[in-house]
ROZA-278973 format. One record per residue: residue in one letter; residue number from 1; x negated, z, y negated of N, C-alpha, C in turn. Coordinates in pm, whole numbers, plus 50000, padded with zeros to 5 digits. Each point is the difference from the previous one (the first is absolute). Layout:
A; NUM; X; Z; Y; X; Z; Y; X; Z; Y .
...
// end
This chain:
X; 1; 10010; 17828; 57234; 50029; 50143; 50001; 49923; 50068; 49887 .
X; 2; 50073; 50100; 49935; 49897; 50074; 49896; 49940; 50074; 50052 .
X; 3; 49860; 50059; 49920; 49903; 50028; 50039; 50021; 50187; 50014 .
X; 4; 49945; 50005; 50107; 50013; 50145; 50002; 49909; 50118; 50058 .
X; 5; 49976; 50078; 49983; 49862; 50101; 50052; 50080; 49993; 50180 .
X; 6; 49932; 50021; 50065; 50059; 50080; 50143; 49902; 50142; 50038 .
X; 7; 50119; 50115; 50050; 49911; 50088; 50013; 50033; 50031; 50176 .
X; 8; 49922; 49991; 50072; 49949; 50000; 50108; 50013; 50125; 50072 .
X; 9; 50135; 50135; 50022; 50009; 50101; 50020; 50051; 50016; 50095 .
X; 10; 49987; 50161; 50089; 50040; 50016; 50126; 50175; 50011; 49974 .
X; 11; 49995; 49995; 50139; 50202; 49938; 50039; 50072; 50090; 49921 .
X; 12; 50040; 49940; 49938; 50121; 50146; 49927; 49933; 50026; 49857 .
X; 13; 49910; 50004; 49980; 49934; 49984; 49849; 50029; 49996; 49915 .
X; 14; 50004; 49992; 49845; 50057; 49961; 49892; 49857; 50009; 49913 .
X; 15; 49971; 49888; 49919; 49873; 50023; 49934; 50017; 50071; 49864 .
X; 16; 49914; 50082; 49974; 49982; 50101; 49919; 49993; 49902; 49852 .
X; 17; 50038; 50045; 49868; 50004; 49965; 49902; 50077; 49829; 49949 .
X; 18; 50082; 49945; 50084; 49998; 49840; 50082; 50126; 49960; 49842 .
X; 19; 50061; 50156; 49931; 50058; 49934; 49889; 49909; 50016; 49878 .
X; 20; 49870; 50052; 50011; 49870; 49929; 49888; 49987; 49879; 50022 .
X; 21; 49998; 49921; 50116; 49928; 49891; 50016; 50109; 49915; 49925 .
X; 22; 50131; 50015; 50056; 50074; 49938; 49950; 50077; 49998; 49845 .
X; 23; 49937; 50135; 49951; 49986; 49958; 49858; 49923; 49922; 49908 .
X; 24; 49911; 49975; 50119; 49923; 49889; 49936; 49993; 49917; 50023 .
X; 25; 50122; 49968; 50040; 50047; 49823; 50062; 49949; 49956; 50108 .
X; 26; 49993; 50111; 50094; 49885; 49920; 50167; 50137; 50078; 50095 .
X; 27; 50053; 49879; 50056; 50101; 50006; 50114; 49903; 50041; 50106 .
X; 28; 50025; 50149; 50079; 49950; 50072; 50117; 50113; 50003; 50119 .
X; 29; 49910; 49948; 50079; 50015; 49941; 50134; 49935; 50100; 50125 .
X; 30; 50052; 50061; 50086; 50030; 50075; 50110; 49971; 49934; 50133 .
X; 31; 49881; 50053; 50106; 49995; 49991; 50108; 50007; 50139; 50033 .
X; 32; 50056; 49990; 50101; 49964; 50169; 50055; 49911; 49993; 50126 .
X; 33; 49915; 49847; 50057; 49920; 49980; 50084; 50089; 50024; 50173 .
X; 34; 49914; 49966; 50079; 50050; 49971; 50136; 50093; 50089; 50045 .
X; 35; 50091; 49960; 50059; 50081; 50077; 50060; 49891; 50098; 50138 .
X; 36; 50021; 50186; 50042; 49938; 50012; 50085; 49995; 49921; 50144 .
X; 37; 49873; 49961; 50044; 50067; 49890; 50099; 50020; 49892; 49989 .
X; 38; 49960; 49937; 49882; 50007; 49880; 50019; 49864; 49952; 49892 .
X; 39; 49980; 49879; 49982; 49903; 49933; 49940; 50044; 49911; 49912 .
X; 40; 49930; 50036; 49856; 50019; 49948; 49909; 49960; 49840; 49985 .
X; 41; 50116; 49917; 49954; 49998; 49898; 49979; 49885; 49901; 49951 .
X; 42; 49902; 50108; 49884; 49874; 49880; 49993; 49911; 50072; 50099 .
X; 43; 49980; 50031; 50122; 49959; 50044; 50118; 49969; 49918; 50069 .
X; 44; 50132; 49980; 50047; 50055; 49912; 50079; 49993; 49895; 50018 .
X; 45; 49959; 49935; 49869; 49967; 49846; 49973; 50170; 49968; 49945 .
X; 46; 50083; 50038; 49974; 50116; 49967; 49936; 49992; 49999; 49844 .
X; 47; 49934; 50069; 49929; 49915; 49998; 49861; 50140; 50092; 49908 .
X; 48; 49974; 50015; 49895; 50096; 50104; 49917; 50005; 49926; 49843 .
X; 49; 50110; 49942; 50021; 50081; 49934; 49876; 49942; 50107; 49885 .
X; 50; 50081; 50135; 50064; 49966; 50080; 49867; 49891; 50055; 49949 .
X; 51; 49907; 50015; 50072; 49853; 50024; 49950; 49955; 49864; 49953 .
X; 52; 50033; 49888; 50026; 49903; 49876; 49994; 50100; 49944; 49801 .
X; 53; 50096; 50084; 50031; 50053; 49987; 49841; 50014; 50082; 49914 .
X; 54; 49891; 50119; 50055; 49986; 50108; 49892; 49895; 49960; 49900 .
X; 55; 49972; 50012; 49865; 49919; 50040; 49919; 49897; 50118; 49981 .
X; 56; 50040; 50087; 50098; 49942; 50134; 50000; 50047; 50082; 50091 .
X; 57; 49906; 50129; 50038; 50059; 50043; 50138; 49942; 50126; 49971 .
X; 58; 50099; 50069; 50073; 49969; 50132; 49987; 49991; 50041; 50179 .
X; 59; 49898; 50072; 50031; 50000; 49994; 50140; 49979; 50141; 50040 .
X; 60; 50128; 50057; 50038; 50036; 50157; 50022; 49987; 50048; 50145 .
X; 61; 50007; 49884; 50101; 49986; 50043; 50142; 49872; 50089; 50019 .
X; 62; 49986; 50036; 50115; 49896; 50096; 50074; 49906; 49976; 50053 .
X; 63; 49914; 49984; 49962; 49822; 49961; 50026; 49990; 50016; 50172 .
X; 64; 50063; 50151; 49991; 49935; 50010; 50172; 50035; 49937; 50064 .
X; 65; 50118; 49904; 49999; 50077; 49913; 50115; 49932; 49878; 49979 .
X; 66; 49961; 49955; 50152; 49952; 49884; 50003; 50041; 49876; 49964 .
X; 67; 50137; 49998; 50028; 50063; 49895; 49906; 50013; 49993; 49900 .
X; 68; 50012; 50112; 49892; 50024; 50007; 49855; 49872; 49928; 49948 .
X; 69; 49873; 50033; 50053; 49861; 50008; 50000; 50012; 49793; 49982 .
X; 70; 50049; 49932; 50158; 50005; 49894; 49971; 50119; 49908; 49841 .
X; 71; 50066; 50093; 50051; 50104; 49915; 49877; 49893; 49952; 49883 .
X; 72; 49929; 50151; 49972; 49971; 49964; 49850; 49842; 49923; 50011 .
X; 73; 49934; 50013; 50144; 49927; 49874; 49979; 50061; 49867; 50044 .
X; 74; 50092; 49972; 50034; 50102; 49860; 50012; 50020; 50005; 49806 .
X; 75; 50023; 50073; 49927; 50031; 49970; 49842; 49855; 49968; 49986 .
X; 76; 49919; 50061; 49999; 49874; 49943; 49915; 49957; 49881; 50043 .
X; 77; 49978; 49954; 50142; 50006; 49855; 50042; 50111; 49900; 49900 .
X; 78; 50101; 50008; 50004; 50116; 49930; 50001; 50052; 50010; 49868 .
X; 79; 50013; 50113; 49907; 49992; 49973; 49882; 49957; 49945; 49895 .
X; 80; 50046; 49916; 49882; 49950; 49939; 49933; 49858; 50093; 49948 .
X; 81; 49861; 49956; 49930; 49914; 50122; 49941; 50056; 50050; 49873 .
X; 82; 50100; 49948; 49921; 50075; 50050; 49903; 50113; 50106; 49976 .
X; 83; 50075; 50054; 50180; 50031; 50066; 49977; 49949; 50187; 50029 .
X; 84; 50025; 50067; 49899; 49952; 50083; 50022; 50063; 50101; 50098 .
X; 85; 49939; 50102; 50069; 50019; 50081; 50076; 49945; 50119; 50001 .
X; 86; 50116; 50108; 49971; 49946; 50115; 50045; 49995; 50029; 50089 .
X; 87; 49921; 50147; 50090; 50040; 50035; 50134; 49981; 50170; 49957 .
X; 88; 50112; 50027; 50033; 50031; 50214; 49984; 49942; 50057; 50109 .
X; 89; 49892; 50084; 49998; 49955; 50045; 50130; 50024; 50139; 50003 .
X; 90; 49954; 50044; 50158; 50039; 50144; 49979; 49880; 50050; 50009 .
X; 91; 49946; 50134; 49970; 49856; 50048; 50024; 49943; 49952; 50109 .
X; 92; 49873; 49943; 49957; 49876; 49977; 50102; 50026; 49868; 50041 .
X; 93; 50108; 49936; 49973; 50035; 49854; 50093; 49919; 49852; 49912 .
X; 94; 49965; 50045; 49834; 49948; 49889; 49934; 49804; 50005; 50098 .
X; 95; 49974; 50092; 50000; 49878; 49982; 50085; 49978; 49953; 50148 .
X; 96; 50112; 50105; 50070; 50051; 49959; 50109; 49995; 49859; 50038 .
X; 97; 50078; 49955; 49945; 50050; 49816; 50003; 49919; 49943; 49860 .
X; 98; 49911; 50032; 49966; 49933; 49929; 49875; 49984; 49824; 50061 .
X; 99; 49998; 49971; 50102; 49991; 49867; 50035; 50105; 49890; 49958 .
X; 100; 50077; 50095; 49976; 50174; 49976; 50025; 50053; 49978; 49799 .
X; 101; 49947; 50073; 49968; 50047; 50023; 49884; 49895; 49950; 49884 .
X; 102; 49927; 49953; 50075; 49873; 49942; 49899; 50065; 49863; 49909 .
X; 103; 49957; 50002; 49920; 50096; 49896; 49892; 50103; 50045; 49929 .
X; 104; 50058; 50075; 50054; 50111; 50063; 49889; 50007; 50123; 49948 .
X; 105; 50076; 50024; 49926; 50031; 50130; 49927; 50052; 50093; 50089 .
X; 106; 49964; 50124; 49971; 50027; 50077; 50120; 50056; 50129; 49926 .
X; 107; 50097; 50054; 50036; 50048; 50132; 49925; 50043; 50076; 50079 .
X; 108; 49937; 50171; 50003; 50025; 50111; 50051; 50113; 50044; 49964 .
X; 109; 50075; 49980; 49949; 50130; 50092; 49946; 50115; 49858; 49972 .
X; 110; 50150; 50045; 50020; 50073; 49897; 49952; 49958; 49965; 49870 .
X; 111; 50077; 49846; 50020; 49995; 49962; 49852; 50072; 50029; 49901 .
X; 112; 49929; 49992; 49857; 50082; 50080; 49911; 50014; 49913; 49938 .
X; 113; 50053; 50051; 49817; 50004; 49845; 49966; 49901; 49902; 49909 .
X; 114; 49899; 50117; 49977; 49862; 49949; 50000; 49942; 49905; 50058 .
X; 115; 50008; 50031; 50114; 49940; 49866; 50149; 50097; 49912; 49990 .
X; 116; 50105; 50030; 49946; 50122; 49848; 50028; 50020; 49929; 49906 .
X; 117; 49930; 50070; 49879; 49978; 49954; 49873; 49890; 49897; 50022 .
X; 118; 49869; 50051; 50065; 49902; 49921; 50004; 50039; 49899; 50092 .
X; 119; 50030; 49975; 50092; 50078; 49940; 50129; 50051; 49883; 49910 .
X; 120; 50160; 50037; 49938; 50059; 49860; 49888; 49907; 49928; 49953 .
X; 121; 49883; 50123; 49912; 49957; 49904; 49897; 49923; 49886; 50112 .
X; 122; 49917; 50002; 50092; 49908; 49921; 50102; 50112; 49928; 50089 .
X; 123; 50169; 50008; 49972; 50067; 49888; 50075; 50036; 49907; 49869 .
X; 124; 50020; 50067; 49880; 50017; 49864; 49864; 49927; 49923; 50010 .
X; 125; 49849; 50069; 49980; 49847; 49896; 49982; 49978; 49935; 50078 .
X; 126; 50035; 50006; 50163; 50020; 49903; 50063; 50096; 49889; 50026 .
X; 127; 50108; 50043; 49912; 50125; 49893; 50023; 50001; 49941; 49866 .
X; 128; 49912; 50038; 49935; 49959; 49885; 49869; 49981; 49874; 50004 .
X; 129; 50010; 49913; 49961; 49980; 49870; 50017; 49854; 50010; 49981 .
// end
């Protein structure tokens, strides 16, 4: 499969700037995360094809929900250490959950294409030989 960013957004979503990325040759890939009511697949112990074959992740869900909270420590466990990850927070939640978000990049505001700029360049350098 080619390699592609995944951005990690609530149901119905569309990720912001997603035809920058793809002007720069990075195929973007869409979760819109658990259905309400139900439990997400690397949860569950069923694991997620598509996170486990992303290059990069953009992680848009909601800090305050306890599950969102697990998803993205199920990624930092379970992810390769090469791929990178952002996580978009909303006020007060990078301190809030600093436990949670420790290790990665953390951004108060959507991403622009600055951050997705920096994002590509840290999924090339890792898919370098």
């Amino acid at each position: 499969m080619e390699d592609y960013i995944l951005f990690d957004v609530p149901h119905g979503g569309e990720p912001v700037d997603r035809q920058f990325l793809e002007q720069l040759g990075h195929r973007v890939m869409v979760c819109p995360g658990p259905e309400e009511g139900t439990v997400c697949p690397i949860l569950s112990g069923e694991g997620c094809k598509l996170a486990e074959g992303a290059h990069g992740i953009v992680f848009e869900l909601d800090l305050d929900q306890a599950q969102h909270r697990a998803i993205l420590s199920r990624y930092k466990e379970s992810l390769r250490s090469d791929v990178p990850v952002r996580v978009v927070v909303r006020p007060g939640q990078a301190e809030k959950y600093s436990d949670v978000v420790k290790g990665l990049k953390v951004l108060d505001h959507e991403p622009v294409a600055g951050d997705l700029d920096a994002l590509a360049a840290e999924v090339e350098a890792a898919d370098r030989p």
